[in-house]
C-alpha positions in Angstrom: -33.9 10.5 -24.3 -32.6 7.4 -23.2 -34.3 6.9 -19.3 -31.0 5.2 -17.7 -29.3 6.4 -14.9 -25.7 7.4 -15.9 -23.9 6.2 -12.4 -26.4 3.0 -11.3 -28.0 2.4 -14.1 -32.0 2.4 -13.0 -33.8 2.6 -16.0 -37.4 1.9 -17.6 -39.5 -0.6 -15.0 -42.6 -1.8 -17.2 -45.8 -3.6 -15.4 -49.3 -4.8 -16.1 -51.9 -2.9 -14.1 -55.4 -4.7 -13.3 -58.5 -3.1 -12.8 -61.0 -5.1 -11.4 -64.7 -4.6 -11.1 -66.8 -5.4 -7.6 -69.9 -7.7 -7.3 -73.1 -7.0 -5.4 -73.1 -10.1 -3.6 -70.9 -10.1 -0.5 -68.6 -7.5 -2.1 -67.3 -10.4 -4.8 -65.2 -9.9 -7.6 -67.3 -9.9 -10.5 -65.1 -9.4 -13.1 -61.4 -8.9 -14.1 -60.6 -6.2 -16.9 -58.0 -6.4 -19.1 -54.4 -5.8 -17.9 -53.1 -2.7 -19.4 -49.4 -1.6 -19.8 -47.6 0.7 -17.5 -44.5 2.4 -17.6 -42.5 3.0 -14.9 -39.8 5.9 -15.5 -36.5 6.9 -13.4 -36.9 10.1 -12.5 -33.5 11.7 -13.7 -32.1 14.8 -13.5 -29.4 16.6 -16.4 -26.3 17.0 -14.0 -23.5 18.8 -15.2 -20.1 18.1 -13.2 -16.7 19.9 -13.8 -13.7 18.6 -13.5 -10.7 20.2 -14.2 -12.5 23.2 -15.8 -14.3 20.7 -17.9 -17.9 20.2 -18.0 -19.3 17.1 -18.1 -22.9 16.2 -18.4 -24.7 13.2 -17.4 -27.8 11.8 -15.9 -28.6 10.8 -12.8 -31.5 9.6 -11.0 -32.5 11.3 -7.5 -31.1 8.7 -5.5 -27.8 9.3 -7.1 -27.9 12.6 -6.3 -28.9 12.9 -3.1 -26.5 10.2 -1.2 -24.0 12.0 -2.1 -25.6 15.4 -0.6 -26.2 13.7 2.2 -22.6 12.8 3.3 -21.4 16.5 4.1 -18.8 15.4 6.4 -17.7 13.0 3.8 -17.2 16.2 1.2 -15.1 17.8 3.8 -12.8 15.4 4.1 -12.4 14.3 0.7 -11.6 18.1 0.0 -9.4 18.1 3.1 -7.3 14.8 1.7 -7.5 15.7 -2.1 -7.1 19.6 -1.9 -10.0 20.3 -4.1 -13.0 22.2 -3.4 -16.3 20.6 -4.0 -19.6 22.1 -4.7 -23.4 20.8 -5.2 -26.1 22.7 -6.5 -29.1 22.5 -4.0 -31.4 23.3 -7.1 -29.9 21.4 -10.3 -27.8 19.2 -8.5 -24.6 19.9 -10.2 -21.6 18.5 -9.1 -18.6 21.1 -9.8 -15.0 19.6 -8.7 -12.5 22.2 -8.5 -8.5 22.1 -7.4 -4.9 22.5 -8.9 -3.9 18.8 -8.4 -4.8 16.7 -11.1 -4.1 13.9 -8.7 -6.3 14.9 -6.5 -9.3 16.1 -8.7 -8.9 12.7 -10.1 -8.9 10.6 -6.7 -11.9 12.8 -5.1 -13.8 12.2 -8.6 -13.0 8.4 -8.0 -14.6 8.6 -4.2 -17.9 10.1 -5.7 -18.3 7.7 -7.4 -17.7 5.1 -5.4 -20.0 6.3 -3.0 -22.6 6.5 -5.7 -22.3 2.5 -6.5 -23.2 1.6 -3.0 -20.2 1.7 -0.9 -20.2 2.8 2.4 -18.2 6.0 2.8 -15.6 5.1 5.1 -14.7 2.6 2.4 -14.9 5.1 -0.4 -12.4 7.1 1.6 -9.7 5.0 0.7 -9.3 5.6 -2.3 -7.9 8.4 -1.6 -4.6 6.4 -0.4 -2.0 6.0 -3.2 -2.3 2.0 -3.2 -6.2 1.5 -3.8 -8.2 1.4 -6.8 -11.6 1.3 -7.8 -12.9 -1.5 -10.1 -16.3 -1.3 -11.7 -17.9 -4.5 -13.2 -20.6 -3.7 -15.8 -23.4 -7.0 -15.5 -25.3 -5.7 -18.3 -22.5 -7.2 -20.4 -23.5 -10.5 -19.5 -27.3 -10.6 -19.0 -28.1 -8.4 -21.5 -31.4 -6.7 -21.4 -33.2 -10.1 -19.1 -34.3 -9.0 -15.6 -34.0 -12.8 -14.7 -30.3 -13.2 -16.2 -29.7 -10.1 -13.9 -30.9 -11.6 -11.0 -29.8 -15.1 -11.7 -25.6 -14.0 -11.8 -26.5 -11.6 -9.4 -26.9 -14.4 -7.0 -24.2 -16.2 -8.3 -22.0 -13.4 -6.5 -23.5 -13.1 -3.8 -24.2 -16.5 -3.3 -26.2 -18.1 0.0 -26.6 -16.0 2.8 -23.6 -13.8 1.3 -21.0 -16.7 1.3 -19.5 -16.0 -2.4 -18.7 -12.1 -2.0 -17.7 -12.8 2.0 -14.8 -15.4 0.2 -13.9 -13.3 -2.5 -13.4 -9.9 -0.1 -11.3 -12.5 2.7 -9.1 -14.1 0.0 -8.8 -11.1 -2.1 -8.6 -8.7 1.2 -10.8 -5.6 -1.2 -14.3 -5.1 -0.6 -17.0 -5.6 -3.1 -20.1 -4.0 -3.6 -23.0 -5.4 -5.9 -25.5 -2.3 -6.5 -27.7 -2.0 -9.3 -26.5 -3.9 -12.6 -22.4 -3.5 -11.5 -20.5 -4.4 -9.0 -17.8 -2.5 -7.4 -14.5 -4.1 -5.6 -11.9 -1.3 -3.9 -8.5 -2.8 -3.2 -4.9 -2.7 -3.9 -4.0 -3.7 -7.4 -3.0 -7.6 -7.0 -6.4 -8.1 -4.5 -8.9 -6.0 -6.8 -7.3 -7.5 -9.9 -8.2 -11.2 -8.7 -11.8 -10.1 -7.3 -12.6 -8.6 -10.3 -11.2 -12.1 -12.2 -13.3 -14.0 -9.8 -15.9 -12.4 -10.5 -16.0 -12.2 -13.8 -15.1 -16.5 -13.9 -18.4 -16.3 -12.0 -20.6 -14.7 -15.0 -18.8 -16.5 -17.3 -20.6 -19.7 -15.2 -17.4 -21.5 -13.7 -18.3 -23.3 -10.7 -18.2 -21.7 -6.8 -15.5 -24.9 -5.9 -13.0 -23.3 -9.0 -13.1 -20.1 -8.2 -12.2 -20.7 -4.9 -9.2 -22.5 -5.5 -8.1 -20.2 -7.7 -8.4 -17.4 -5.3 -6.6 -19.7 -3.0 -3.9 -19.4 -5.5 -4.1 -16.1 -6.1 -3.4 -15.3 -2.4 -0.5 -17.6 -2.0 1.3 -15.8 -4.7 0.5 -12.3 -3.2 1.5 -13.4 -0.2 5.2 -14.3 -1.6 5.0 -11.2 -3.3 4.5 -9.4 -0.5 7.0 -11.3 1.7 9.9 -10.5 -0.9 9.2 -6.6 -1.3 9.7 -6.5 2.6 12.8 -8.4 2.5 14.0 -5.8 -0.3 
């Protein structure tokens, strides 16, 4: 069994533990033992969601699980907007996703997950309008299976004190989300479509300055775009 979390992608922490043994003499350490190996494991649960009549299974660690239990109001309104009824086990925690709509199973599927990868709900929720869409960035495609790679492009989209994903979100108008080992942008089509190729000339190491101005580019054109369709 593979110990990875199906939506965020938590998976096997390993660490050294020390065990060290006390002097007589003013309570000193007298000696260090050897550091021995220990294994850290996600504790996942089998969760089973249907969609469209169709099962699908996957694993999910309790965090996963239980934000989305959490946001009941959320679930009403998502099954308000998309015409779908949404269930949760309480005991498994199986997802079932049920409605006539393919549209709407589809966009309320798209929500949950979402809201799994970090983003706030009232974010999430727009999805559920016709001109959003939900982009998902996978970083393990770039640092591999490093914990320092991770952490170094990590920072490279964030940036200081949050300056590179503020920039991208203003001059893209989406919203990103870096959770885990993806990140998440929600935005209309052009905007999403140049966060997610900002972000991506980030991992591939192009400088902060060049993305920039290539976002800066990117808006002018959307802009125009957006000035002609109003005119038509």
């Amino acid at each position: 069994m593979a110990y990875i979390c199906d939506n965020c992608g938590k998976a096997i922490v390993y660490g050294r533990q020390s065990t060290h043994g006390r002097g007589v003499a003013d309570k000193r350490w007298k000696k260090r033992a050897q550091k021995t190996l220990k294994i850290f494991k996600p504790n996942l649960q089998k969760i089973a969601v249907f969609v469209d009549g169709k099962r699908t299974q996957m694993k999910l660690c309790t965090s996963c699980v239980s934000r989305f239990r959490k946001e009941g109001k959320i679930k009403k309104e998502v099954e308000v907007e998309t015409k779908t009824k949404i269930n949760v086990d309480s005991k498994e925690g199986d997802i079932f996703i049920s409605g006539e709509d393919a549209m709407g199973l589809y966009s309320s599927r798209e929500v949950i997950h979402a809201i799994g990868r970090g983003f706030n709900p009232e974010i999430a929720m727009l999805l559920l309008k016709a001109d959003y869409v939900f982009e998902i960035i996978d970083l393990r495609d770039y640092a591999g299976k490093s914990k320092d790679a991770l952490l170094r492009i990590k920072g490279r989209i964030i940036g200081a004190e949050g300056k590179a994903r503020r920039l991208i979100e203003e001059l893209t108008e989406s919203h990103m989300c870096v959770y885990g080992k993806t990140v998440g942008v929600i935005g209309e089509p052009s905007g999403a479509s140049a966060a997610r190729e900002a972000v991506e000339k980030l991992l591939r190491g192009s400088p902060h300055s060049a993305v920039y101005k290539f976002l800066e580019r990117k808006r002018t054109v959307m802009k125009r775009q957006r000035m002609l369709g109003e005119n038509l």
